[in-house]
C-alpha positions as a printed Julia matrix, in Angstrom:
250×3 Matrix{Float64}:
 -109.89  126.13  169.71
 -107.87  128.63  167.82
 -105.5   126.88  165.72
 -102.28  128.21  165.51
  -99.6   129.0   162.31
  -96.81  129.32  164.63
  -96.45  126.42  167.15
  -95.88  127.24  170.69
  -94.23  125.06  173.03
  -95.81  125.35  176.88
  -92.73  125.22  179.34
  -92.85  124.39  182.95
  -90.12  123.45  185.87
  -91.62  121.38  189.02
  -90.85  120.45  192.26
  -94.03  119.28  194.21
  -96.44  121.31  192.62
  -99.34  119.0   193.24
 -101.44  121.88  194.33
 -100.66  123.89  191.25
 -100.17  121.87  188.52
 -103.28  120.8   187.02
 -104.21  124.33  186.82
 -101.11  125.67  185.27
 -101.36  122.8   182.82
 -104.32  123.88  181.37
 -102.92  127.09  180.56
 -101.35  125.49  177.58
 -104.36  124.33  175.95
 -103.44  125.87  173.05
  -99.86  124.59  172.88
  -99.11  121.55  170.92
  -96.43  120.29  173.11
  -95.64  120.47  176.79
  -92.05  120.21  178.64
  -92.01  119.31  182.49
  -88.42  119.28  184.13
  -89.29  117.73  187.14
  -86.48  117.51  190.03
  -87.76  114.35  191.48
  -91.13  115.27  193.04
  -92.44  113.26  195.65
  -96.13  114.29  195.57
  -98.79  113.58  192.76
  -97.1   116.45  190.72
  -96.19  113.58  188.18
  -99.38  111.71  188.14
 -101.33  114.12  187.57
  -99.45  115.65  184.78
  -99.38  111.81  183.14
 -103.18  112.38  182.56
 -102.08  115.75  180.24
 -101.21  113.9   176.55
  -99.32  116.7   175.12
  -96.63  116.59  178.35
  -93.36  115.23  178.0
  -91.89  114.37  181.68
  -88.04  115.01  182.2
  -86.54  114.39  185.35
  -83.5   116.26  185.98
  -81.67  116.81  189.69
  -81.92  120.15  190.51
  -78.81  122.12  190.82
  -80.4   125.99  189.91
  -83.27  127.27  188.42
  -81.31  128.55  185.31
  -79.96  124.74  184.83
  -83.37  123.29  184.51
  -84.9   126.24  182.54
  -82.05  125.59  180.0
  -82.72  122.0   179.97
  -86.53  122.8   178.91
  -85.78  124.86  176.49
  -83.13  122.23  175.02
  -86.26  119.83  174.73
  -88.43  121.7   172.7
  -88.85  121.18  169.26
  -91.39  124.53  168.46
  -88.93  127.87  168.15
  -91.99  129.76  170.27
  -92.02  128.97  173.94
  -94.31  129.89  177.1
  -92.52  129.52  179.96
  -94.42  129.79  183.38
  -94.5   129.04  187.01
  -95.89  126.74  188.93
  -98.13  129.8   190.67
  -98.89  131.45  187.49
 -101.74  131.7   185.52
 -102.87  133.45  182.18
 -106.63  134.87  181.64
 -108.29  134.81  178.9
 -107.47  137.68  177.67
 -103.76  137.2   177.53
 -104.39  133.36  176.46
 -105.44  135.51  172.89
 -103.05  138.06  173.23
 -100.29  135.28  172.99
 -101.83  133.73  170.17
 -102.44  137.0   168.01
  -98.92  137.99  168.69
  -97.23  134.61  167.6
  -99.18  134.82  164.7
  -97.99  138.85  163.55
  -95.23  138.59  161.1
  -93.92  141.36  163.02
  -93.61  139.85  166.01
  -91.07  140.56  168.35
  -88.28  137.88  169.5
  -89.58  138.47  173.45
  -92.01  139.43  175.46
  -92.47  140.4   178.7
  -95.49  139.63  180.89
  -96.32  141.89  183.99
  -97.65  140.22  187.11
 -100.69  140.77  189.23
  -99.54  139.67  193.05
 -101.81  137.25  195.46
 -100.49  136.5   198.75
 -103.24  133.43  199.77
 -105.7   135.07  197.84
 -105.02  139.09  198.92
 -103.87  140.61  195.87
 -100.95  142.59  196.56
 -100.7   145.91  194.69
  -97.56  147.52  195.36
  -94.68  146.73  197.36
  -92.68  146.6   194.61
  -94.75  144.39  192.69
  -96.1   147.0   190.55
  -93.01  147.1   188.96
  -92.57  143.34  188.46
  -92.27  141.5   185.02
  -90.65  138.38  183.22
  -90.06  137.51  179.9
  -92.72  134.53  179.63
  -93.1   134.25  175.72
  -90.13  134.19  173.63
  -88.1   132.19  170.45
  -85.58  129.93  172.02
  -83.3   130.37  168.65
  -82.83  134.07  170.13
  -82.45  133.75  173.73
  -81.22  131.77  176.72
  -81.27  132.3   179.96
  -77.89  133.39  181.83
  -75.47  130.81  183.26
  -74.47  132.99  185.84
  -77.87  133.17  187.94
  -78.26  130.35  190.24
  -81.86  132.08  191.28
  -84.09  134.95  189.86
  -83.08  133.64  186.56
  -81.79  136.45  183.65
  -83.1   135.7   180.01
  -80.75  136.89  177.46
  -82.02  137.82  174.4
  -80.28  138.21  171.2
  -82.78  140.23  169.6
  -86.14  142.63  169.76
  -88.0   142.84  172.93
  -91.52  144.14  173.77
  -94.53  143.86  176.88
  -97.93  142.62  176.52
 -100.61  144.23  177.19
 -102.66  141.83  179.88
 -100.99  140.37  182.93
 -100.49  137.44  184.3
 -101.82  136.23  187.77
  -99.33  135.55  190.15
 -100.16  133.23  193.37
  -96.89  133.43  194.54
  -97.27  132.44  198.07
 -100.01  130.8   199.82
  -99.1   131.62  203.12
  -96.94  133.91  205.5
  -94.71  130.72  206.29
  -94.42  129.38  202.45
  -92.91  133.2   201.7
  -90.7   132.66  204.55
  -89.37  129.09  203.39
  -88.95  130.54  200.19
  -87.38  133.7   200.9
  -84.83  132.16  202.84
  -84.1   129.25  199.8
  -83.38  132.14  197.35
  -81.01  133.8   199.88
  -78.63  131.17  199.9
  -79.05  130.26  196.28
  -77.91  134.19  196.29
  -75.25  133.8   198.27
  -74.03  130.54  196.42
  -73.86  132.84  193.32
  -72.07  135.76  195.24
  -69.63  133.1   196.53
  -68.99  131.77  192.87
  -68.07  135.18  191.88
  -65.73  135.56  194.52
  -67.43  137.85  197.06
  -66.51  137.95  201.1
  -68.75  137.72  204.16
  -68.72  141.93  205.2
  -70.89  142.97  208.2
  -71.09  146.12  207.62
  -72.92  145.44  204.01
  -74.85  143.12  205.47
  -76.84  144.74  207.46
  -76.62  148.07  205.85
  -78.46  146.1   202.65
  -80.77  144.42  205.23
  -82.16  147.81  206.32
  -82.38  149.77  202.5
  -84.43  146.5   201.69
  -86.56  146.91  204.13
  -86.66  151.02  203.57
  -87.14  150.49  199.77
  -89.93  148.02  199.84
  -92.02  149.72  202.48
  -91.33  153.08  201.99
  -89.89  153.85  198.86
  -91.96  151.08  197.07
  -94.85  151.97  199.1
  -95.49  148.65  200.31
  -97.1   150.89  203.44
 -100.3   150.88  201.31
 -100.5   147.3   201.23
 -101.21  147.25  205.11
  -99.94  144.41  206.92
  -99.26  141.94  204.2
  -96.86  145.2   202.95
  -95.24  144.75  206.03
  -94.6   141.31  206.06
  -93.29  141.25  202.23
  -91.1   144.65  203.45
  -89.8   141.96  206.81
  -89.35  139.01  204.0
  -87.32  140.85  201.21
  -85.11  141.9   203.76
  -84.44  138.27  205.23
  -83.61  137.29  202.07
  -81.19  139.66  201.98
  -79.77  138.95  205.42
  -79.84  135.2   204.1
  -77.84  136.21  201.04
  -74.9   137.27  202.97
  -74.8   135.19  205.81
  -74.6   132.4   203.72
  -71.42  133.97  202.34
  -69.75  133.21  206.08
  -69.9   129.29  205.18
């Protein structure tokens, strides 16, 4: 194995990932430590990472995503972190690109990785997704991610920012009726946040952001090329949207 100059710390929140998480653990071979925030799993998501040596376990409630991505990066002791997904994984090819770039003096203070999109195993190639990236390799000293954001968490970054060059695989949903579960759990984490900032229950923009969701995703961001899963994404976007706001009504 490569050894590295720079340390990297391999960063993970869980929530029965049993399915996932041996996998995703191995993509940080090449890490010399491993933090798992864990919001009480009740599968073999824990067991199985036990058998991992390098993984410290932390067991937090979970309140947000940003919450529990702050409390992993509070845990680390390298300046370097990885930070993926449950459903993500790196190739080979960006498993070197991540070491060669931690070790350039000139390295950047963030990165961000763009995604390659499986629905089951149908990769997905537009409906927005073409479009999609994170910052997934970064120095904790210079960012943090934004209190604000109860769900699609914001990483601010106090410093210089660039992309990699390979992508990351993204198995983001296994099925039709995982997306939906999901979808429809990040709407009203969405509309907790919209409520926190003061924003009403309106009809009107409701449904008027219900349909441009729908219009953007199939038409706009041509998620008509992606057949019938482009269809179903272009139906799903827009229930989160419609979830969003009609959790504002509570």
């Amino acid at each position: 194995m490569q050894q590295l100059k720079e340390q990297i710390s391999g960063l993970i929140i869980t929530y029965n990932e049993e399915k996932n998480i041996q996998e995703v653990l191995e993509c940080f071979d090449f890490c010399d430590e491993i933090i798992l925030v864990d919001s009480f799993s009740t599968d073999k998501t824990l067991e199985i990472a036990r058998q991992f040596p390098k993984v410290k376990i932390i067991q937090n409630k979970f309140e947000d995503f940003t919450k529990q991505r702050n409390l992993a990066l509070e845990e680390t002791k390298n300046d370097w972190v990885l930070f993926l997904d449950g459903d993500e994984r790196i190739t080979p090819k960006l498993r070197e690109e991540i070491i060669e770039t931690v070790k350039n003096p000139d390295a950047k203070d963030a990165y961000y990785f763009y995604r390659t999109f499986f629905l089951g195993r149908k990769q997905i190639n537009f409906s927005g997704t073409q479009n999609d990236k994170n910052f997934r390799l970064f120095r904790k000293s210079k960012a943090r991610y934004s209190k604000n954001k109860k769900v699609h968490e914001t990483l601010e970054v106090s410093g210089t920012t660039g992309v990699l060059k390979h992508k990351l695989l993204h198995y983001s949903f296994e099925n039709y009726e995982q997306f939906r579960n999901k979808m429809l759990s990040y709407g009203r984490l969405k509309g907790q946040e919209l409520q926190l900032k003061g924003e009403k229950y309106n009809f009107i923009k409701q449904w008027s952001k219900v349909i441009f969701k729908f219009f953007k995703t199939y038409f706009l961001k041509i998620g008509i090329l992606d057949g019938i899963n482009g269809l179903k994404i272009s139906y799903l976007q827009s229930l989160y949207v419609y979830e969003t706001y009609r959790t504002l009504k509570h």
